[in-house]
Backbone as CSV, one residue per row, in Angstrom:
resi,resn,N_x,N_y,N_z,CA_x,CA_y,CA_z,C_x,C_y,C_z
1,UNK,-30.667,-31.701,8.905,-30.568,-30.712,9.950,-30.638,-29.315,9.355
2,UNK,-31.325,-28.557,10.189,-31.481,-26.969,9.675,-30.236,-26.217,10.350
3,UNK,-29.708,-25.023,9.966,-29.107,-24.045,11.047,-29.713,-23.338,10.849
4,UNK,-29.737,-22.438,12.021,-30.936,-21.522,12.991,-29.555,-20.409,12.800
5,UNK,-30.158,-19.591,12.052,-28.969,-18.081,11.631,-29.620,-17.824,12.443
6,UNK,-28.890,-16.235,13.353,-29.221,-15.240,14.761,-28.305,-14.135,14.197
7,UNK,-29.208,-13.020,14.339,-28.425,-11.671,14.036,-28.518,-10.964,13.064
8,UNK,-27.379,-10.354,12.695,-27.691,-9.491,11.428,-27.895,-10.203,10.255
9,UNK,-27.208,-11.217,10.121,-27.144,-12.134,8.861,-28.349,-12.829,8.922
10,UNK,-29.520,-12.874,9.842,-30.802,-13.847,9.846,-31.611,-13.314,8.397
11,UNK,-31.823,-12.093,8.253,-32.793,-11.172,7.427,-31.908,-10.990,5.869
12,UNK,-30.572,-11.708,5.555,-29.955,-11.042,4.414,-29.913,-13.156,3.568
13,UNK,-30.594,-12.539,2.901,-30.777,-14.203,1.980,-29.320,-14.536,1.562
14,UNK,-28.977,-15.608,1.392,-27.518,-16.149,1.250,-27.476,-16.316,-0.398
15,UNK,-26.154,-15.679,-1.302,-26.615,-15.915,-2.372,-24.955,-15.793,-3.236
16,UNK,-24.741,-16.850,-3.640,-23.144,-16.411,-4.400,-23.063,-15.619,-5.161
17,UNK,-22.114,-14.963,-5.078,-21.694,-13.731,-5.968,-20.898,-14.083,-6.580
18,UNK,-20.746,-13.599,-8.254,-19.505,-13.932,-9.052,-18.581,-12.759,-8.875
19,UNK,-17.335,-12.654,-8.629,-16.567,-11.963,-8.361,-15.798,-11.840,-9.704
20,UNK,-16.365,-10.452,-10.032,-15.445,-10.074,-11.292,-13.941,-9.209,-11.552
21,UNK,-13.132,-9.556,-11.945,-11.602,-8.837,-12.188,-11.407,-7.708,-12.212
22,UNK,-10.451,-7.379,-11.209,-10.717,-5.787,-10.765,-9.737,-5.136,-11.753
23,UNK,-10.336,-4.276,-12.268,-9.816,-3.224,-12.769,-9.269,-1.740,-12.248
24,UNK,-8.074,-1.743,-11.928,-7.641,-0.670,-11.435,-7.808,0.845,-12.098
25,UNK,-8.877,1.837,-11.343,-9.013,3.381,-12.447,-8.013,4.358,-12.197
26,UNK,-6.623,3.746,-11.679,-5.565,4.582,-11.594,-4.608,4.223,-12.729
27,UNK,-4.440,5.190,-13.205,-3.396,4.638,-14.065,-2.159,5.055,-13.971
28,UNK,-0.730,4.043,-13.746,0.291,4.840,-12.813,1.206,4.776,-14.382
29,UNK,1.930,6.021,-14.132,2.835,5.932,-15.275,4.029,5.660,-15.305
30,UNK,4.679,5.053,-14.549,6.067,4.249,-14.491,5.527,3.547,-14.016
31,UNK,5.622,1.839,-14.810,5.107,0.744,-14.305,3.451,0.613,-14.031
32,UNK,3.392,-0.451,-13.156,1.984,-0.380,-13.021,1.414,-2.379,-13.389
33,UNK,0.507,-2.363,-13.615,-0.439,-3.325,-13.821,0.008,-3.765,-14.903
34,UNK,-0.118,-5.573,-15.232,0.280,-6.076,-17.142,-1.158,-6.069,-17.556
35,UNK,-1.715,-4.947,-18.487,-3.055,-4.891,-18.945,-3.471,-6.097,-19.320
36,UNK,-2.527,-7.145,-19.596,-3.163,-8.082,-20.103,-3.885,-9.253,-19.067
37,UNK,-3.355,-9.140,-18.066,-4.230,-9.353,-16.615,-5.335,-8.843,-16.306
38,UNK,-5.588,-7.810,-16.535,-6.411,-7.031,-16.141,-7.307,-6.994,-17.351
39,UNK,-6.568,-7.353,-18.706,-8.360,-7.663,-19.600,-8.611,-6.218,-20.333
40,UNK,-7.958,-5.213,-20.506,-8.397,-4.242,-20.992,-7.282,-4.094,-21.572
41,UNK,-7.727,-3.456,-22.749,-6.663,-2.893,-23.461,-6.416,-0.819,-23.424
42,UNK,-5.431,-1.032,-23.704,-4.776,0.354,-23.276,-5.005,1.580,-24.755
43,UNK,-5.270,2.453,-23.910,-5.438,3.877,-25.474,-4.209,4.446,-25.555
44,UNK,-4.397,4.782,-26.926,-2.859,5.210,-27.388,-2.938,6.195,-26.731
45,UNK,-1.530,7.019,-26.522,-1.319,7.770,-25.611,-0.700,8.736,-26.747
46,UNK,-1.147,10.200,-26.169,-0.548,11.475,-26.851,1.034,11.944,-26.440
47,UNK,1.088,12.298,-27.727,3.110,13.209,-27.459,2.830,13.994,-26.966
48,UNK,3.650,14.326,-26.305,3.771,15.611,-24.867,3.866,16.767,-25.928
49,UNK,3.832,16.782,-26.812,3.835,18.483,-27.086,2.573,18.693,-27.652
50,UNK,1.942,17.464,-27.740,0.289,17.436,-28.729,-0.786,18.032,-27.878
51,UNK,-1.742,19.104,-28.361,-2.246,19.748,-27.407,-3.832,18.706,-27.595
52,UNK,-3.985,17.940,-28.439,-5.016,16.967,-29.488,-5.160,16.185,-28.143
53,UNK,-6.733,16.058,-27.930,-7.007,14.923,-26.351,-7.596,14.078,-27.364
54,UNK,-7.350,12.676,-27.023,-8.309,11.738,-27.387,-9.102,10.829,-26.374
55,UNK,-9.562,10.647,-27.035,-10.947,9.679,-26.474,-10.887,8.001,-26.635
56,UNK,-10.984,7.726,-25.577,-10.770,5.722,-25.672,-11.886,4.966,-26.267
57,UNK,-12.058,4.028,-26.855,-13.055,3.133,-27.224,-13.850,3.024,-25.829
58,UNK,-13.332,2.902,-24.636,-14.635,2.197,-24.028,-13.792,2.400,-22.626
59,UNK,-14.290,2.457,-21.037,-13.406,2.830,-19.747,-14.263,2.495,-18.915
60,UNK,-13.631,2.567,-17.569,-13.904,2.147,-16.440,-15.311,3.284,-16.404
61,UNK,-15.357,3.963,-16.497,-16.591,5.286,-15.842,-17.461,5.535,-17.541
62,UNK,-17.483,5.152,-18.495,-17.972,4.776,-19.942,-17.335,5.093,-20.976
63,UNK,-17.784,4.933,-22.385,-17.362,4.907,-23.517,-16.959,6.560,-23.836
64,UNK,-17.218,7.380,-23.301,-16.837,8.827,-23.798,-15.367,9.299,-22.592
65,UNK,-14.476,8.709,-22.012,-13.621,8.998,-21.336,-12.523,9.710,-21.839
66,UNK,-12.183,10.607,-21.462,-11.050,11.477,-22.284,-10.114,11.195,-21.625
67,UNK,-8.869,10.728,-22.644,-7.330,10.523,-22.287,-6.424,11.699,-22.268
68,UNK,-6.211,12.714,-21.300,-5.442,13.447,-21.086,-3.710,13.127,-21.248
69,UNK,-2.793,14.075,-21.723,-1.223,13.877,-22.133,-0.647,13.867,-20.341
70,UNK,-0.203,12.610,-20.483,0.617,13.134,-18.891,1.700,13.729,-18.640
71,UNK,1.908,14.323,-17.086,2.778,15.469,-16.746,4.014,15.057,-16.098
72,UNK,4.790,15.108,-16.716,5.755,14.121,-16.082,6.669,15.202,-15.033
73,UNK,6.883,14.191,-13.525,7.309,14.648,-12.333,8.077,16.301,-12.066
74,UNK,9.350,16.150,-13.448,9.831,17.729,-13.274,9.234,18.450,-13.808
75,UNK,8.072,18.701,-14.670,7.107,19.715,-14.791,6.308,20.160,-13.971
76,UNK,6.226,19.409,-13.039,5.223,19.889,-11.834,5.204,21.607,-11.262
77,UNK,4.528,22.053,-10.745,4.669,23.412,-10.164,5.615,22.831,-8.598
78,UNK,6.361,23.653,-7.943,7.238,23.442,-6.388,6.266,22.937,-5.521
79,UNK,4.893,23.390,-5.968,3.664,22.628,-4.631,3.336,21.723,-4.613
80,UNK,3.659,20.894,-5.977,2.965,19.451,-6.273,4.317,18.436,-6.542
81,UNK,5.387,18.506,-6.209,6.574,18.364,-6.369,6.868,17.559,-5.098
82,UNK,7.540,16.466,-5.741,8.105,15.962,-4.117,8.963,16.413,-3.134
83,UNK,8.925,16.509,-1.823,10.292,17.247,-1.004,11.183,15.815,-0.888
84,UNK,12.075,16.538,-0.903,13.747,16.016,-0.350,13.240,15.424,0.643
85,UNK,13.984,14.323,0.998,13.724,13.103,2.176,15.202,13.415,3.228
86,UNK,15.332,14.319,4.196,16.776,14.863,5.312,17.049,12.821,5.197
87,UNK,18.277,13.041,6.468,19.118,12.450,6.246,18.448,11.325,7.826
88,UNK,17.687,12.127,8.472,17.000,11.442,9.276,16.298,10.107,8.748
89,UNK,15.554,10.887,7.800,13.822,10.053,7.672,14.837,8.644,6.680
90,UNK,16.090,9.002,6.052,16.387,7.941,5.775,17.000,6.348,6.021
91,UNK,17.372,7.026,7.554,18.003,6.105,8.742,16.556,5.505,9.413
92,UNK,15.493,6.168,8.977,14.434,5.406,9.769,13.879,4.032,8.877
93,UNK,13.937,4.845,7.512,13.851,3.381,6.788,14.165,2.804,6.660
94,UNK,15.344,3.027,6.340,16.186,2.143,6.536,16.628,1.069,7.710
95,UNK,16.590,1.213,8.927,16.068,0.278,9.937,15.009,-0.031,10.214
96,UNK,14.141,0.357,9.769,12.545,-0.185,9.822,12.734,-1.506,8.635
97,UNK,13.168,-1.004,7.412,13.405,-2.195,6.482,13.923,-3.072,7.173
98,UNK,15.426,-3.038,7.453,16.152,-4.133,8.298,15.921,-4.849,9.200
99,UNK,14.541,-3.976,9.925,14.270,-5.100,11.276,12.895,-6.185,10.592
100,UNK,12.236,-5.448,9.284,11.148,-6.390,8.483,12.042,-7.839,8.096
101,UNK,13.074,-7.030,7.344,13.993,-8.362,6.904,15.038,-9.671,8.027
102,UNK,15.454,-8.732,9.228,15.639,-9.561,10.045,14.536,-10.417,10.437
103,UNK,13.199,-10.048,10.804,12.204,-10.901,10.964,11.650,-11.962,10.426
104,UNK,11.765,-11.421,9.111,10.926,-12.443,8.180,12.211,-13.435,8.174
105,UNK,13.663,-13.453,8.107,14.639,-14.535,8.334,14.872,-15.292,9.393
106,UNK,14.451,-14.694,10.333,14.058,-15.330,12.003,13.247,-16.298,11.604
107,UNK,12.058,-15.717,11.116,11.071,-16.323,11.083,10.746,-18.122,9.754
108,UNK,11.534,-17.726,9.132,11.718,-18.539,8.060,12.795,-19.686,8.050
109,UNK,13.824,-19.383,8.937,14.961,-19.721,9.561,15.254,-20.676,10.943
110,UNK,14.398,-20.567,11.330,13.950,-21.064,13.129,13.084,-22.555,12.607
């Protein structure tokens, strides 16, 4: 038996794709990804007082990627700085959490 494709998918040839391991190009600096999942290995990283940039063996965007010293949170300028969370926005999460967690125990529970 044949199937008779209709539509957008009639004109796009069917063809498996190998789906390769995503590599995340963020790099978060508390925590984050176990590189070793992810298959890449990590560039040494500069001392905060070293003004010296280095360069990685090899990166997501190519082999000449420059590793900048990171800025850690209280150095920031007041504009790039996180604001204070009032006393509101924390009662909202805080029951927004509680009603996720009541749910998912309803739900798991029943």
């Amino acid at each position: 038996r044949t199937k008779l494709v209709v539509g957008y998918y009639a004109a796009v040839p069917y063809r498996k794709k190998v789906v390769q391991p995503h590599v995340p190009m963020i790099k978060f600096r508390k925590g984050g990804i176990d590189l070793a999942v992810a298959g890449t290995s990590a560039a040494p990283s500069t001392r905060p007082g070293s003004a010296q940039m280095q360069q990685s063996a090899g990166g997501a965007t190519g082999p000449q990627v420059v590793v900048l010293p990171t800025i850690e949170d209280i150095h920031l300028p007041p504009r790039y700085q996180r604001r204070p969370i009032d006393q509101k926005e924390i009662e909202y999460i805080n029951v927004s959490f509680d009603g996720y967690l009541n749910a998912n125990y309803i739900m798991n529970h029943v």
